[in-house]
C-alpha positions as CSV (number, residue, x, y, z in Angstrom):
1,X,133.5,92.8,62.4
2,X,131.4,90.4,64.4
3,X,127.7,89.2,63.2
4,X,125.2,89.4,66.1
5,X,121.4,88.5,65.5
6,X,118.5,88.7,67.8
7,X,115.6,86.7,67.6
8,X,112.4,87.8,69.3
9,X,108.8,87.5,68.9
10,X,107.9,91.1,67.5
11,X,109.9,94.3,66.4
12,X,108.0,96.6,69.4
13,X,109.0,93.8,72.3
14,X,112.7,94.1,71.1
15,X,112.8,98.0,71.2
16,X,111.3,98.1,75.0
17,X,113.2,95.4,76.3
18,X,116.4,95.2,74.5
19,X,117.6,97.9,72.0
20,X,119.9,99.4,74.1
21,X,121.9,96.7,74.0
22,X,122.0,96.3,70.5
23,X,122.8,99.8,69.9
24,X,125.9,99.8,72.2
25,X,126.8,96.4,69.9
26,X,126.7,98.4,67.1
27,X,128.7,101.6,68.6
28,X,131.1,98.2,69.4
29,X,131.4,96.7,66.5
30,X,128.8,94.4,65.8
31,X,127.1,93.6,62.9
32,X,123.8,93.6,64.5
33,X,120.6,91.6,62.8
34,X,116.9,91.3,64.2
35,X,114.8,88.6,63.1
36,X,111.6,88.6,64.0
37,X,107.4,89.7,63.0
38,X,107.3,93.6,62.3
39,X,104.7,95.4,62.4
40,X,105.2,99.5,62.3
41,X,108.5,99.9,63.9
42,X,110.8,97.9,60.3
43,X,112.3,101.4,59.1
44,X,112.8,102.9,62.4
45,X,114.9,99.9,63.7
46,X,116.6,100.0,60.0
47,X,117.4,103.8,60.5
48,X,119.3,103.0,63.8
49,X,121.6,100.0,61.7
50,X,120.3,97.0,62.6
51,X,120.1,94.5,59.7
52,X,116.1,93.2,59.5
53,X,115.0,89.9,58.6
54,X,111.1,89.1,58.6
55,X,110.5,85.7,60.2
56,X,106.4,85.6,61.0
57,X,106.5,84.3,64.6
58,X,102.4,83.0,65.1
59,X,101.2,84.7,68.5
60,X,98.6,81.9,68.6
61,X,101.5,78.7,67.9
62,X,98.3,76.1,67.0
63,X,99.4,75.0,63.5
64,X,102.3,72.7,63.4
65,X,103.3,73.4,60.0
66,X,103.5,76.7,60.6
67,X,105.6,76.2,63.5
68,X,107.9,73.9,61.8
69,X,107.9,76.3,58.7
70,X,109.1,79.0,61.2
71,X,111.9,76.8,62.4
72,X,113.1,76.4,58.5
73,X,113.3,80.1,58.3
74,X,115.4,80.4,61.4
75,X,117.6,77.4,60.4
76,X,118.1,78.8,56.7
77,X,118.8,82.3,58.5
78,X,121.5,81.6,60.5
79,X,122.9,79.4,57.9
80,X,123.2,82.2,55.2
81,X,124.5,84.4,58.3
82,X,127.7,82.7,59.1
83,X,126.9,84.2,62.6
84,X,129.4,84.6,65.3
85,X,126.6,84.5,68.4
86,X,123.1,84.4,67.8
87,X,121.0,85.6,70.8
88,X,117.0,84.6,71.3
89,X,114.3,86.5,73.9
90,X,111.4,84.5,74.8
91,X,110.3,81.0,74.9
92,X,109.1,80.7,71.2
93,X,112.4,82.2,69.9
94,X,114.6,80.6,72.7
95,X,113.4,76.7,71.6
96,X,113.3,77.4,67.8
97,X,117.0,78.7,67.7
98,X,117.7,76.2,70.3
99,X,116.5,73.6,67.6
100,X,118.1,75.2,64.6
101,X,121.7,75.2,66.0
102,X,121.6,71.5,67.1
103,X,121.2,71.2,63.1
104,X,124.5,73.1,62.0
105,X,127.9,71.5,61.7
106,X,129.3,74.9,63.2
107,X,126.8,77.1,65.0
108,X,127.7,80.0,66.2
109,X,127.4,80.9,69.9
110,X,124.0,81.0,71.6
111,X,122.5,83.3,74.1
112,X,119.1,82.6,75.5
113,X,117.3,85.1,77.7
114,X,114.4,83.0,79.3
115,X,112.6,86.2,80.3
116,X,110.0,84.1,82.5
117,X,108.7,80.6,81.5
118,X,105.0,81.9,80.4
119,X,101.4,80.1,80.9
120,X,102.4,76.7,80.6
121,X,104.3,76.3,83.7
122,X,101.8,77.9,85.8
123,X,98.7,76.5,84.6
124,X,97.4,73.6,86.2
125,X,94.6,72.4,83.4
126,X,95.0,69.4,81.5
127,X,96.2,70.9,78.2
128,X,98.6,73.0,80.0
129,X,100.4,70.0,81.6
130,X,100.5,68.5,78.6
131,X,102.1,71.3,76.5
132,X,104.5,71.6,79.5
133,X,105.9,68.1,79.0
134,X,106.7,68.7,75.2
135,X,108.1,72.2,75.9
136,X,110.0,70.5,78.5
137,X,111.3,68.3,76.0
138,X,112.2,70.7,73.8
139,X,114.0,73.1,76.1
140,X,116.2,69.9,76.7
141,X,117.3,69.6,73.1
142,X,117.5,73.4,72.8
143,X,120.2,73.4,75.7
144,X,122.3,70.7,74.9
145,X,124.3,72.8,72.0
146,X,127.7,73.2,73.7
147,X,129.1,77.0,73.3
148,X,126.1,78.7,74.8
149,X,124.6,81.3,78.0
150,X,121.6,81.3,79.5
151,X,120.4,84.3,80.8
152,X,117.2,84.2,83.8
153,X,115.6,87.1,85.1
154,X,114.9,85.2,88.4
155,X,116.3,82.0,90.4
156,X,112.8,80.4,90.2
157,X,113.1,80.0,86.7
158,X,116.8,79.1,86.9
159,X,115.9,76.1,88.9
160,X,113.2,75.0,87.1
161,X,115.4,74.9,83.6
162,X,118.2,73.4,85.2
163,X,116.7,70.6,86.8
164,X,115.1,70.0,82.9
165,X,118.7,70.8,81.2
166,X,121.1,70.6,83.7
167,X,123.0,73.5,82.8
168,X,126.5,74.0,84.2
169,X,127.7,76.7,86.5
170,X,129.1,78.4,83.9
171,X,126.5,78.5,81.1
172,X,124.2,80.9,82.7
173,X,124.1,84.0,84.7
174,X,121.0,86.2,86.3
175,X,120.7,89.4,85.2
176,X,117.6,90.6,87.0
177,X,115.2,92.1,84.1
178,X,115.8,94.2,81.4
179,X,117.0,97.4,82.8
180,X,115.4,101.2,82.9
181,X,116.5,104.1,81.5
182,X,116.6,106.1,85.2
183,X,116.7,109.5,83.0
184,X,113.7,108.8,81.8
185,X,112.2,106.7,84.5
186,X,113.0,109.5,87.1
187,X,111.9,110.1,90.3
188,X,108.8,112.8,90.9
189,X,107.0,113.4,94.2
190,X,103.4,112.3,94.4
191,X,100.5,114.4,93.2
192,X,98.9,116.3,96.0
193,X,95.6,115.6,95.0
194,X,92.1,114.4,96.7
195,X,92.2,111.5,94.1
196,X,94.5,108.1,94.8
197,X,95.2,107.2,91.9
198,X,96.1,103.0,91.1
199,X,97.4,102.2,88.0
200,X,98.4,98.6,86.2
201,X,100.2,98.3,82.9
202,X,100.6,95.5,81.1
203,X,99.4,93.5,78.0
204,X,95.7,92.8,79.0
205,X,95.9,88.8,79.8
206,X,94.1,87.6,82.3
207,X,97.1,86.0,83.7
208,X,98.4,89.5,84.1
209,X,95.3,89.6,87.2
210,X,93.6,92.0,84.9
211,X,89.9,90.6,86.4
212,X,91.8,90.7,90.3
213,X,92.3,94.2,89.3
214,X,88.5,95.1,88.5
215,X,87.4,93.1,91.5
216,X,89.1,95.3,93.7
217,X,88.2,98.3,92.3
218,X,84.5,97.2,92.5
219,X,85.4,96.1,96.3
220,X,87.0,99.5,97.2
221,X,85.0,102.1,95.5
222,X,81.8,100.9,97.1
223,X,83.1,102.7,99.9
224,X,86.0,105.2,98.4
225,X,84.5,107.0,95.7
226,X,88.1,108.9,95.9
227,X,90.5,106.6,94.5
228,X,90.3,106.1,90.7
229,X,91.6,102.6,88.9
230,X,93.6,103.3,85.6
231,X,94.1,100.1,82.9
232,X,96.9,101.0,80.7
233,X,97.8,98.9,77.7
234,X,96.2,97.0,75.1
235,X,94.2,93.8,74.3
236,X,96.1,90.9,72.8
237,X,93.9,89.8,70.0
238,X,95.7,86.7,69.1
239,X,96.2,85.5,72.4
240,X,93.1,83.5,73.7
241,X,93.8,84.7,77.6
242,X,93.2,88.2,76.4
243,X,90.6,90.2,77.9
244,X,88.1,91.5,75.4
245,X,86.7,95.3,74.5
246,X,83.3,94.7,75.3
247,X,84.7,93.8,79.0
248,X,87.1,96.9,78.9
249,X,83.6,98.6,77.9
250,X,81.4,97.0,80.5
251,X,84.2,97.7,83.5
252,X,84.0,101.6,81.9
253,X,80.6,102.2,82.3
254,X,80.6,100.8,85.7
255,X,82.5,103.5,86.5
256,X,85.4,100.6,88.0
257,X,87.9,101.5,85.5
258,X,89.8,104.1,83.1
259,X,91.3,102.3,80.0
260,X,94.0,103.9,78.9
261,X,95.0,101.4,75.9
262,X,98.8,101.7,74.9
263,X,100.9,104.2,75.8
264,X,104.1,106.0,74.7
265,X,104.1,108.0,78.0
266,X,104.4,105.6,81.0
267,X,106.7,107.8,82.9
268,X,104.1,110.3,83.0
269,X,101.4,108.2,83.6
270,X,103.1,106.8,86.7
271,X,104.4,110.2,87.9
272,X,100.7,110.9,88.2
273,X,99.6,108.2,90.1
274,X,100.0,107.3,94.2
275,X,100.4,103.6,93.6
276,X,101.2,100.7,91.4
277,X,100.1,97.3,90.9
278,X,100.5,94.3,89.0
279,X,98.7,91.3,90.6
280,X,100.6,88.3,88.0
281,X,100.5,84.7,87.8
282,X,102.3,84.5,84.8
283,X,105.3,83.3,84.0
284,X,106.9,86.3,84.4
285,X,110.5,87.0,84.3
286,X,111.2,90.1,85.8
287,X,108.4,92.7,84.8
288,X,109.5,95.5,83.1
289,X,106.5,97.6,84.4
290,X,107.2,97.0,87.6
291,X,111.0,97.8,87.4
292,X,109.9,101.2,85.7
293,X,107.7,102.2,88.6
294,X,110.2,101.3,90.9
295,X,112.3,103.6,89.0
296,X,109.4,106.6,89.3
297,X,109.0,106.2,93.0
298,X,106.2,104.7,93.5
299,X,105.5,102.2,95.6
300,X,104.0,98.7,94.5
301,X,101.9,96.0,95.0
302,X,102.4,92.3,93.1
303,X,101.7,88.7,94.0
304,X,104.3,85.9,96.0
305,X,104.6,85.0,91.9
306,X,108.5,84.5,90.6
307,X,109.8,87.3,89.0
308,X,106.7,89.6,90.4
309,X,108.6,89.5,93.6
310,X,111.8,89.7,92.9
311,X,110.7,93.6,91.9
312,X,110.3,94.9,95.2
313,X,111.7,95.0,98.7
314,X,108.4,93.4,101.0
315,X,107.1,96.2,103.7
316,X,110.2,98.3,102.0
317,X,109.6,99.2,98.8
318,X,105.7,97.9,98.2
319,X,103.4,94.8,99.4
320,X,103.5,91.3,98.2
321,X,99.8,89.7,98.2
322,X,99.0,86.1,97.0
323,X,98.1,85.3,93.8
324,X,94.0,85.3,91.8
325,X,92.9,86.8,95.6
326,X,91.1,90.1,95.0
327,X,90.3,90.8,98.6
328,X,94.1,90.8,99.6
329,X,94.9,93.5,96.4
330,X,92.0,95.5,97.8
331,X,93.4,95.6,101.2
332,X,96.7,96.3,100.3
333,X,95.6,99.1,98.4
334,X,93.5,101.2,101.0
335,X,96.2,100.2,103.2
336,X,98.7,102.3,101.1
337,X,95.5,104.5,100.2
338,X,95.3,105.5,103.6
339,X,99.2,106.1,104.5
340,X,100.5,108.7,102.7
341,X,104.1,108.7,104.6
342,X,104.2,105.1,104.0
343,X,104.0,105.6,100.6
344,X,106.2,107.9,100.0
345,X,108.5,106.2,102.0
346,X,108.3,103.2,99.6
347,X,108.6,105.6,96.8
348,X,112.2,106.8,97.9
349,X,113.4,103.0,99.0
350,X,112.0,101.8,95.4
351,X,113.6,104.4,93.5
352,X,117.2,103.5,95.7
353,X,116.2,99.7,94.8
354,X,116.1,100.9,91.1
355,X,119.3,102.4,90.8
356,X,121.4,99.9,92.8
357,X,119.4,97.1,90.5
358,X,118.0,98.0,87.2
359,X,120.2,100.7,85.5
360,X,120.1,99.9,81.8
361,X,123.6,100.6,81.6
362,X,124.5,97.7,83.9
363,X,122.4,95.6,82.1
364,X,124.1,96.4,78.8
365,X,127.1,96.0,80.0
366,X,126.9,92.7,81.7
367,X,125.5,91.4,77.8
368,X,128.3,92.9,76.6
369,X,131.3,91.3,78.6
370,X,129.3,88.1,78.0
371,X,129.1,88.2,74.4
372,X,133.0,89.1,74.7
373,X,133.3,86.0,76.5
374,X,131.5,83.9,74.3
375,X,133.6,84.6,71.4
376,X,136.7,84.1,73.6
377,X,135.2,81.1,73.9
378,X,134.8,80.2,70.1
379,X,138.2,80.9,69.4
380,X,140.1,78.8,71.9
C-alpha cells in the first residue's frame, strides 16, 4: 500500500474542497494521512480512515517562531511517514511542505494545489509588496524539488508562478476548481415569488467585496423594497480583513442585509434564491461558491478578478463587473432583477457549464491518474 498525506490549513476546508478525493484513494489503496489544525470535524474524518495528524497552522502567520516551529512539525512528519507522495492545498501548506522536502535526502513526491495566490498578490499597500517578495522567494525554493505537480485552478495564477519558478510543461496541469457534487448541487427552477432574492457566500473578508455587497443593497433598495440581500457564512476572527459583528449588526438593522452565518444547507439556500454574486478581489483560485451555484442554476454575478471569472460564461451564464465598484454590482443586479427569462436562461447555460466543467468525479479522477503518474515516476 501507498502512503498519501494531505496538508491543509484546517480539517473543515479539507472536507469541502477535497475529501472526495481522498476517499476514492482510500477505496484505491492508499494509505491516506491529513495533517493539518482540527477543530470539530478530528473523529468524523477518522471514522472515514484517514490517518490524523495535528499540525497548528496560525490563521494570523505574524510570529516567526511559530511559523518556523510549524515547518519542524511538517519536516519531522513526513520524515517519520516514509511517504510515497505528499500533497499540500493552500499557500501556507504549499511553501512549508515545499520547504520541508528540499530538506530530505529522499522525499517523496509532491503535489501542490495553488488554489489562488491570496491577498498578497493583489494588494497594492506597502506591506503587501513586501510580503509578496519573500513569498515570492519562497515559492521559488518550494518548487525547485524535482519529482513534483502543480496543480492551478486558473491560467492567471499559472503565469504568475511560472514566471517566479519556471515550472516545466510537464510539472503542472489546470484542473479548474474543486469539483461539485451535481447530485447534490442539482438543478431547481426559480421561486415564483414577489421577492428577488441575492445571495453571497463566502468567508466574510472584505476582499471577498463583502462592503460592495452592502453598498448595493443600500443603492437598490432605496428604490426596490422587493429584492432582499442574504449574507451567508461566517466572520474570520483571526484574520484581520474580516468583517466584524457589530457591522453584520449595523447592516441588519438597516434593514440592507439578512445574515445567515454558516451553513450546512447551501444547496437549499441557493435553490431559493433568483441570483448569485460574489464581487472578489482576492486571490481566488476558482471559487467553490460560485461553481456550486452554477451547478443550482442560477445565474451569477463576479468581478474581471482571476479565478472569479473563470466561473462563468459572460452574457451566457452570468455578468462580469469590475472589481471594489458598487454601482456596477447594483446595476447588474436590477438588470437580472428585472429579466426574469434572462435569468432563467443563465440558469440552464450555468447548470450545462457545471456539468461539462466541475463534476467532482472528473476532478477526482484527473488527481487520481496523476498521483499514478507520479509514482510511475518515482520508480523509474
Amino acid at each position: 500500500m501507498k502512503n498519501l498525506l494531505y496538508i491543509v490549513n484546517v480539517d473543515w476546508f479539507f472536507i469541502s474542497h477535497r475529501l472526495p478525493i481522498a476517499l476514492k484513494a482510500i477505496e484505491d489503496g492508499y494509505n491516506v494521512h491529513l495533517a493539518c489544525a482540527f477543530t470539530d470535524k478530528k473523529a468524523l474524518l477518522e471514522e472515514l480512515g484517514i490517518i490524523c495528524h495535528v499540525i497548528p497552522f496560525s490563521r494570523s502567520g505574524n510570529s516567526f517562531i511559530r511559523e518556523f516551529k510549524t515547518i519542524c512539525l511538517i519536516y519531522r512528519l513526513i520524515h517519520r511517514l516514509k511517504l510515497d507522495i505528499v500533497h499540500a492545498i493552500t499557500i501556507k501548506p504549499v511553501i512549508y511542505t515545499g520547504l520541508s522536502l528540499r530538506l530530505l535526502k529522499k522525499p517523496p513526491a509532491f503535489v501542490a494545489a495553488i488554489s489562488g495566490l491570496g491577498y498578497v498578490f493583489t494588494a497594492d499597500n506597502l506591506k503587501a509588496k513586501f510580503t509578496k517578495s519573500f513569498v515570492t522567494l519562497l515559492y521559488k525554493i518550494a518548487f525547485s524539488v524535482k519529482n513534483k505537480i502543480v496543480i492551478f485552478q486558473n491560467t492567471n495564477d499559472q503565469a504568475i508562478l511560472n514566471s517566479i519558478a519556471k515550472l516545466q510543461e510537464s510539472e503542472q496541469t489546470l484542473i479548474r476548481g474543486s469539483g461539485v457534487n451535481l447530485d447534490s448541487y442539482s438543478y431547481k427552477e426559480e421561486p415564483n415569488s414577489d421577492q428577488i432574492i441575492v445571495s453571497m457566500a463566502c468567508r466574510l473578508l472584505k476582499e471577498k467585496g463583502v462592503y460592495e455587497f452592502v453598498e448595493a443593497a443600500k443603492l437598490i433598495k432605496n428604490s426596490y423594497s422587493n429584492i432582499v440581500f442574504w449574507l451567508i457564512g461566517n466572520i474570520d476572527i483571526e484574520n484581520p480583513h474580516s468583517v466584524t459583528d457589530i457591522e453584520l449588526t449595523h447592516w441588519e438593522k438597516l434593514g440592507l442585509i439578512t445574515v445567515y452565518g454558516h451553513r450546512d444547507d447551501i444547496p437549499e439556500l441557493f435553490a431559493q434564491s433568483h441570483i448569485i454574486t460574489l464581487p472578489s478581489y482576492y486571490g481566488e483560485g476558482v471559487p467553490k461558491v460560485l461553481i456550486e451555484a452554477a451547478a443550482c442554476g442560477r445565474p451569477i454575478i463576479t468581478t474581471d478578478n482571476p479565478g472569479c471569472k473563470d466561473s462563468i460564461i459572460p452574457n451566457e451564464t452570468g455578468l462580469l463587473i469590475p472589481i471594489k465598484n458598487s454601482e456596477k454590482l447594483a446595476e447588474a443586479i436590477l438588470c437580472l432583477a428585472n429579466n426574469k427569462l434572462q435569468r432563467i436562461n443563465f440558469g440552464q447555460k450555468a447548470r450545462a457549464f457545471a456539468e461539462q466543467n466541475f463534476d467532482i468525479e472528473d476532478v477526482v479522477d484527473k488527481h487520481l491518474f496523476l498521483y499514478k503518474n507520479l509514482l510511475i515516476s518515482t520508480n523509474t
